[in-house]
PDB file of N, CA, C and O in Angstrom, chain B, residues numbered from 101:
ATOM      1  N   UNK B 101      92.405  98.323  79.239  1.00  0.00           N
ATOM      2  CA  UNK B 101      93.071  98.662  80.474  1.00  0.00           C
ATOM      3  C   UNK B 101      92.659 100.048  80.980  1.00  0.00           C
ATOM      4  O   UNK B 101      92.672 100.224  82.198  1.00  0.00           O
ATOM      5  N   UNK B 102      92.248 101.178  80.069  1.00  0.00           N
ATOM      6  CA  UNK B 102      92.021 102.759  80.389  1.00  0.00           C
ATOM      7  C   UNK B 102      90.715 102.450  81.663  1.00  0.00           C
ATOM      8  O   UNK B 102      90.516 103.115  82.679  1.00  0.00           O
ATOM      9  N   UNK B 103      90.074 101.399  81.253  1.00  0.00           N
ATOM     10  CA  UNK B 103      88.864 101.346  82.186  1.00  0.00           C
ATOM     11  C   UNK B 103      88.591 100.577  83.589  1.00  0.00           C
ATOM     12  O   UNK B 103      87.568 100.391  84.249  1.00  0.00           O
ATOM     13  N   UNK B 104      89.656 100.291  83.720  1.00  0.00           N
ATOM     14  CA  UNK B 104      90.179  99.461  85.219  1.00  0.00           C
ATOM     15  C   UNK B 104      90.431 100.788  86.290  1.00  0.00           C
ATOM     16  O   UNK B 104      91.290 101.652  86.111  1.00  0.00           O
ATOM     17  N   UNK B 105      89.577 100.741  87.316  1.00  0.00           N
ATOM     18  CA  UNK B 105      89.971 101.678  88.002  1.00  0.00           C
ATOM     19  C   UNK B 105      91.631 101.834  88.775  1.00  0.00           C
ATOM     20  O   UNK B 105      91.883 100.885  89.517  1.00  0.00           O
ATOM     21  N   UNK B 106      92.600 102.764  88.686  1.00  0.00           N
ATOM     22  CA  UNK B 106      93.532 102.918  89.427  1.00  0.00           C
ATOM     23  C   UNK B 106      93.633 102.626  90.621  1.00  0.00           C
ATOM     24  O   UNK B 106      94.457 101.877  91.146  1.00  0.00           O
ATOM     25  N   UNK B 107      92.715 103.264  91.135  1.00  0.00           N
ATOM     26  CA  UNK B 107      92.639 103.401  92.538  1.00  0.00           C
ATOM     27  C   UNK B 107      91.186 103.098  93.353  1.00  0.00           C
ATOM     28  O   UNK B 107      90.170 103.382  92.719  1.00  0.00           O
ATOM     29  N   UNK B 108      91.049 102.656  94.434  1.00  0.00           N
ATOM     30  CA  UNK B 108      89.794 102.867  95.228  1.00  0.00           C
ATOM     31  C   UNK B 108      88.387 101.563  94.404  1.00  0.00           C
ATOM     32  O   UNK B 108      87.201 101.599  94.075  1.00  0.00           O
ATOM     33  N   UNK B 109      89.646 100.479  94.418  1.00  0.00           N
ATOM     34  CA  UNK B 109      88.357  99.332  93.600  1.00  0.00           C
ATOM     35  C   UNK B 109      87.915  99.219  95.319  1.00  0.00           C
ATOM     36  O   UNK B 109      88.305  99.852  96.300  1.00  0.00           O
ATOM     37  N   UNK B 110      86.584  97.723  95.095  1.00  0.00           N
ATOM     38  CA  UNK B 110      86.075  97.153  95.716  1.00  0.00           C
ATOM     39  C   UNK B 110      86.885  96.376  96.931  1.00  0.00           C
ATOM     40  O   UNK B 110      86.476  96.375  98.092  1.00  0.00           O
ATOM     41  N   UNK B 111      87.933  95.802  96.553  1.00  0.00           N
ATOM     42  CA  UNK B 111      88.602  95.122  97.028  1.00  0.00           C
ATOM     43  C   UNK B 111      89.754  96.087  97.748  1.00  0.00           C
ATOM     44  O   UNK B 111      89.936  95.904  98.951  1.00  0.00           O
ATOM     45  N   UNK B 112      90.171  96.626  97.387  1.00  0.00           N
ATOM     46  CA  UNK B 112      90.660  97.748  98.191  1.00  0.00           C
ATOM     47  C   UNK B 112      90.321  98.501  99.055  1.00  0.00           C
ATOM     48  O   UNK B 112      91.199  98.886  99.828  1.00  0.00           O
ATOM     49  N   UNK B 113      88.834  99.014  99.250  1.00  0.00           N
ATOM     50  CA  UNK B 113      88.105  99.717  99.872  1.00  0.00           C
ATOM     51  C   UNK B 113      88.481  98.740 101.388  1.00  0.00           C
ATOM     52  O   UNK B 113      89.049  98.944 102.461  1.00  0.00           O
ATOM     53  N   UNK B 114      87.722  97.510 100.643  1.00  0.00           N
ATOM     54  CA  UNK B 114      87.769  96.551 101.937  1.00  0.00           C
ATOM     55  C   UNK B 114      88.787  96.290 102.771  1.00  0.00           C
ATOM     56  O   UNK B 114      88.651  96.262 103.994  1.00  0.00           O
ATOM     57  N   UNK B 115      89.986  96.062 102.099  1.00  0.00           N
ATOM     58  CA  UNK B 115      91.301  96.192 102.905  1.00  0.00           C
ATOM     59  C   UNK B 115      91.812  97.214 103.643  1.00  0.00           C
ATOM     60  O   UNK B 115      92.408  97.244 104.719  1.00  0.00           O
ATOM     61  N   UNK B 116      91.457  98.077 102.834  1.00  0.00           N
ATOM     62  CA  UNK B 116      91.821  99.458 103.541  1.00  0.00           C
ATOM     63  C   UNK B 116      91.167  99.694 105.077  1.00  0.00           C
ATOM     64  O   UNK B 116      91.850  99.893 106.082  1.00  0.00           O
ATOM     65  N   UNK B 117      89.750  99.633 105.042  1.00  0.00           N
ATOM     66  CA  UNK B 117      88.717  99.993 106.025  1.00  0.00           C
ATOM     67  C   UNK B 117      88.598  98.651 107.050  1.00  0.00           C
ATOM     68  O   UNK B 117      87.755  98.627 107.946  1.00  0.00           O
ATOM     69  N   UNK B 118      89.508  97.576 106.822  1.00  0.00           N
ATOM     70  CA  UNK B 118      89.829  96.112 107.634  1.00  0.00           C
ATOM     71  C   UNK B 118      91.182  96.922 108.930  1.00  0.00           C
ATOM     72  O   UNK B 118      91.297  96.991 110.153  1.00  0.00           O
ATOM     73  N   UNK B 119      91.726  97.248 108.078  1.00  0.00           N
ATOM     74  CA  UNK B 119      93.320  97.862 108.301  1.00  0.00           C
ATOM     75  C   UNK B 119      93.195  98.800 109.517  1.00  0.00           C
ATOM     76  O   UNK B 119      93.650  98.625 110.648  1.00  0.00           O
ATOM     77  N   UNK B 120      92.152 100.311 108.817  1.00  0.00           N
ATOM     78  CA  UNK B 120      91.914 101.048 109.753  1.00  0.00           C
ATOM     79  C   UNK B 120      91.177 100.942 110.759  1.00  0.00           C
ATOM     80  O   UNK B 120      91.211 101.904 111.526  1.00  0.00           O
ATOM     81  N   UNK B 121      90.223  99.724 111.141  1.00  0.00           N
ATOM     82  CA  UNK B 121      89.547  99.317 112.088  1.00  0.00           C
ATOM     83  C   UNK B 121      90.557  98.546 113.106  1.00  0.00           C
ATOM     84  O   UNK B 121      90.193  98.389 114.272  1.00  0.00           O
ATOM     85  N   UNK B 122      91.841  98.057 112.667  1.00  0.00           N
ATOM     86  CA  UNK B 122      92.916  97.836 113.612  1.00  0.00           C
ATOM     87  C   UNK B 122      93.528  98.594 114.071  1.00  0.00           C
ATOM     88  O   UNK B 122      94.422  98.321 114.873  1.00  0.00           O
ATOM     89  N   UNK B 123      93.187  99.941 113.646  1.00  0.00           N
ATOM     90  CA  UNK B 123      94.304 101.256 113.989  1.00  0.00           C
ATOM     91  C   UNK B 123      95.474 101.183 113.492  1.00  0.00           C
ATOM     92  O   UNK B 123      96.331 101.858 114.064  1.00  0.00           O
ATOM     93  N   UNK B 124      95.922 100.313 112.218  1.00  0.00           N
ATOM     94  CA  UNK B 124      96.537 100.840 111.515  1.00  0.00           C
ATOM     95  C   UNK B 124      96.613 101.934 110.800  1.00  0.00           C
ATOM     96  O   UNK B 124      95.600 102.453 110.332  1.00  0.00           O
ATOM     97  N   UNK B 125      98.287 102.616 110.553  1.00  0.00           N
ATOM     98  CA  UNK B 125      98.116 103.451 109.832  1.00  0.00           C
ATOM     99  C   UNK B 125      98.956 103.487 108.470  1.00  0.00           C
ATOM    100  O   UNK B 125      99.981 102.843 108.693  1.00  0.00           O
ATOM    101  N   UNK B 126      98.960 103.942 107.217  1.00  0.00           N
ATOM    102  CA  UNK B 126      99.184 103.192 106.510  1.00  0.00           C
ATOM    103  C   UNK B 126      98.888 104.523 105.274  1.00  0.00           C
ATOM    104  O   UNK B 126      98.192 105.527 105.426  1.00  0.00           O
ATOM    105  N   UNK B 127      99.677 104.104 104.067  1.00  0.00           N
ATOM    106  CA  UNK B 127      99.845 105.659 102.720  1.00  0.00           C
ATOM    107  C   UNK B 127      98.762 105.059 101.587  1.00  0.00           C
ATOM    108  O   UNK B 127      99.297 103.981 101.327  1.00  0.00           O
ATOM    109  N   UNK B 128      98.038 105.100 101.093  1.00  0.00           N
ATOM    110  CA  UNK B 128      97.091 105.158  99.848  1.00  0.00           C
ATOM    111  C   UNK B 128      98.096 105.527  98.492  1.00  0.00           C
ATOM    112  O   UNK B 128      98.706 106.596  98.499  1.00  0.00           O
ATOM    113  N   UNK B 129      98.225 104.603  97.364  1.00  0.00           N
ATOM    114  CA  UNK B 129      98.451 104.900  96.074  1.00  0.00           C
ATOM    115  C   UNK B 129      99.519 105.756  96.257  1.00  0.00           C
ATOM    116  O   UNK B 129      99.669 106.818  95.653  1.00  0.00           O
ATOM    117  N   UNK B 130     100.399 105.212  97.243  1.00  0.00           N
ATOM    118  CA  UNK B 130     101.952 105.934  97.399  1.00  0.00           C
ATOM    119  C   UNK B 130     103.176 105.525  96.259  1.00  0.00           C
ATOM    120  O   UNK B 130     103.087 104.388  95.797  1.00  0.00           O
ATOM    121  N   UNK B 131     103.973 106.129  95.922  1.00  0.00           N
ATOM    122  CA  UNK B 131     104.577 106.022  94.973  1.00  0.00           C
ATOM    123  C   UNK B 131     105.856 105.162  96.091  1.00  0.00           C
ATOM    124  O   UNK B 131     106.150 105.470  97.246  1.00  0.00           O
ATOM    125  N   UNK B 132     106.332 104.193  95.359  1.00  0.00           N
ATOM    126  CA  UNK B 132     107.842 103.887  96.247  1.00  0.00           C
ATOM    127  C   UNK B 132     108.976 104.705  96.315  1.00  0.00           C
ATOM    128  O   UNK B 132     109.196 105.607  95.506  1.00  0.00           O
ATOM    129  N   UNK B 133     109.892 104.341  97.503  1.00  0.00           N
ATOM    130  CA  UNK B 133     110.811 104.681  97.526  1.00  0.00           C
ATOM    131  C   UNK B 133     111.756 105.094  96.701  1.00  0.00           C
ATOM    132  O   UNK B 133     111.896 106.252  96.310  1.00  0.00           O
ATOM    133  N   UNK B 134     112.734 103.727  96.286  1.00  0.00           N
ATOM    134  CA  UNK B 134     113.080 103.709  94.985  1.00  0.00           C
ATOM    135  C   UNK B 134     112.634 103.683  93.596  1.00  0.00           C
ATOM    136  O   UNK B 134     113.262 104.092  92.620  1.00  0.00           O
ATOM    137  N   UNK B 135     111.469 103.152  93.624  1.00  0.00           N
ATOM    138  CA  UNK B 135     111.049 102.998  92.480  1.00  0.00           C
ATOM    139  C   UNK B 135     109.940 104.271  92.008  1.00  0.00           C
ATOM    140  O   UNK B 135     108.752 103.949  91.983  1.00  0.00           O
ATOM    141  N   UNK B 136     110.167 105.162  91.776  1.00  0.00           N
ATOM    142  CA  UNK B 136     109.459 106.177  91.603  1.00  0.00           C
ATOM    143  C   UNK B 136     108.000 106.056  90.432  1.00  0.00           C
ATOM    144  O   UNK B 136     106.931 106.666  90.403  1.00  0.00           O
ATOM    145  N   UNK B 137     108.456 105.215  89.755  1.00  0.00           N
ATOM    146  CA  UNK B 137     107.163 104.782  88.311  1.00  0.00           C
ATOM    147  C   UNK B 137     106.321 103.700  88.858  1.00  0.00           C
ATOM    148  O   UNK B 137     105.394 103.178  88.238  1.00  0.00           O
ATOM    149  N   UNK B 138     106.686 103.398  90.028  1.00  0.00           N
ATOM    150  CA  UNK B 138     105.548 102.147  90.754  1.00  0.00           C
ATOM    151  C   UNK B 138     105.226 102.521  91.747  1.00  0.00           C
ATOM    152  O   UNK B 138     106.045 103.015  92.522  1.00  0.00           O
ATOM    153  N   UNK B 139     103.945 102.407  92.038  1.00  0.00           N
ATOM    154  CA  UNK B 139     102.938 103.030  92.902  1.00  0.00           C
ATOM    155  C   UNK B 139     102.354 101.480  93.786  1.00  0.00           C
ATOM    156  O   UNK B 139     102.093 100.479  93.120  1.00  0.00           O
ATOM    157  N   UNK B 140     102.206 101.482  95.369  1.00  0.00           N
ATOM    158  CA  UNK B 140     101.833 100.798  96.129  1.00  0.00           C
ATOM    159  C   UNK B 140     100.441 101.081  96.558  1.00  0.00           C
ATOM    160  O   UNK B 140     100.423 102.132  97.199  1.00  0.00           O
ATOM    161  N   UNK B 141      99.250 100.531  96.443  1.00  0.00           N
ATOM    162  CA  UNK B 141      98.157 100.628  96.588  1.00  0.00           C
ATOM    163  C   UNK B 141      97.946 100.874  98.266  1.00  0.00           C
ATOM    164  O   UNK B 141      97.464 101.877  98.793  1.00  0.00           O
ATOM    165  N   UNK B 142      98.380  99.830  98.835  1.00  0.00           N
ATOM    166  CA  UNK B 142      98.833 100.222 100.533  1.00  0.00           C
ATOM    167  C   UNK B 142     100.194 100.272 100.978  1.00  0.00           C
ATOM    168  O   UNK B 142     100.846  99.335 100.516  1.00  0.00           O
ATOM    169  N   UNK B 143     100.811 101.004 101.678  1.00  0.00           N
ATOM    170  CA  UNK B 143     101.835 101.156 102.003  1.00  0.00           C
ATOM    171  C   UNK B 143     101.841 101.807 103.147  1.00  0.00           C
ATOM    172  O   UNK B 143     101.336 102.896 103.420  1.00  0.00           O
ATOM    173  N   UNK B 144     102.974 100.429 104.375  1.00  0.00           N
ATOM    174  CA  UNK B 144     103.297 101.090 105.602  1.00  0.00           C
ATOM    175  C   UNK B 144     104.949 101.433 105.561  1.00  0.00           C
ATOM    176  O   UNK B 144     105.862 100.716 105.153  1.00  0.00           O
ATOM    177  N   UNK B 145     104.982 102.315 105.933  1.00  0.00           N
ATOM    178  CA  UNK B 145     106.402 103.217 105.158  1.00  0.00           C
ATOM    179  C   UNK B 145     107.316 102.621 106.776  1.00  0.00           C
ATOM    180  O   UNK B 145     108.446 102.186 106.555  1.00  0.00           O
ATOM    181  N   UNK B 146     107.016 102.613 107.745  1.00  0.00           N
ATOM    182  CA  UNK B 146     107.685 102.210 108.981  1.00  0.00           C
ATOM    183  C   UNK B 146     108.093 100.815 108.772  1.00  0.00           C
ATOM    184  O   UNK B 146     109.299 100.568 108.795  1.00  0.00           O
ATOM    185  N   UNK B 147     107.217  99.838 108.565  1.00  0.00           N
ATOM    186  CA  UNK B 147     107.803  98.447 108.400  1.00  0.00           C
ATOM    187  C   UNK B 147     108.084  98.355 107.399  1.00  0.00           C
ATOM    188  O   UNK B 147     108.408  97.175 107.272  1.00  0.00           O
ATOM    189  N   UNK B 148     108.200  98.852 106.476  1.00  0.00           N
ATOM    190  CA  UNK B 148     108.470  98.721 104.888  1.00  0.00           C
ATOM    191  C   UNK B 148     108.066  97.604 104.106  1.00  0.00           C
ATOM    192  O   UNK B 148     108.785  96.685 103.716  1.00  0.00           O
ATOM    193  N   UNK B 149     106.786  97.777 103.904  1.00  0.00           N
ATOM    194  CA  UNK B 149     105.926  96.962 103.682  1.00  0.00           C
ATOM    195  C   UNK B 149     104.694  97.653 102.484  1.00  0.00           C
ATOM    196  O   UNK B 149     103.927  98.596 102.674  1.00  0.00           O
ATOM    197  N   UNK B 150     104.868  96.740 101.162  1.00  0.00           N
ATOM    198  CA  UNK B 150     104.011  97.481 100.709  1.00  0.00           C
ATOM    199  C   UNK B 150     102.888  96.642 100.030  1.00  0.00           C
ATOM    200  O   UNK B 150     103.360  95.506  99.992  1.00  0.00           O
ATOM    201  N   UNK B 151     101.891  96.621  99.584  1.00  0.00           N
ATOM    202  CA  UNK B 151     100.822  95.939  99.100  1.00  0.00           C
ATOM    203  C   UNK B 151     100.139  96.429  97.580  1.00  0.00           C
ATOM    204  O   UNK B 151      99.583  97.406  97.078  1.00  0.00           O
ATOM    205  N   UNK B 152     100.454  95.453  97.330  1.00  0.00           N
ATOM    206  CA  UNK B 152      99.727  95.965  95.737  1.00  0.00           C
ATOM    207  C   UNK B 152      98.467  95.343  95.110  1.00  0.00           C
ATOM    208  O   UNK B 152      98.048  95.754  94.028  1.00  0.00           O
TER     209      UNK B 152
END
């Protein structure tokens, strides 16, 4: 598991850079609200919406 990237895989890149070509805007490897020990890979904090 140490060797799985956290953050910024392949597949993420892509979503991310899909997202911002809509002019979305949107938090990177944001920690939640409540849940402070779980982290959302995308997260739109306005619709409350998060993606993992």
């Amino acid at each position: 598991m140490s060797r799985q990237r956290r953050r910024d895989t392949v597949p993420e890149l892509a979503l991310r850079k899909a997202l911002h070509r809509r002019g979305l805007r949107f938090r990177v490897d944001h920690p939640l609200p409540d849940l402070r020990r779980r982290r959302a890979d995308v997260l739109f904090t306005r619709a409350h919406i998060a993606v993992f």
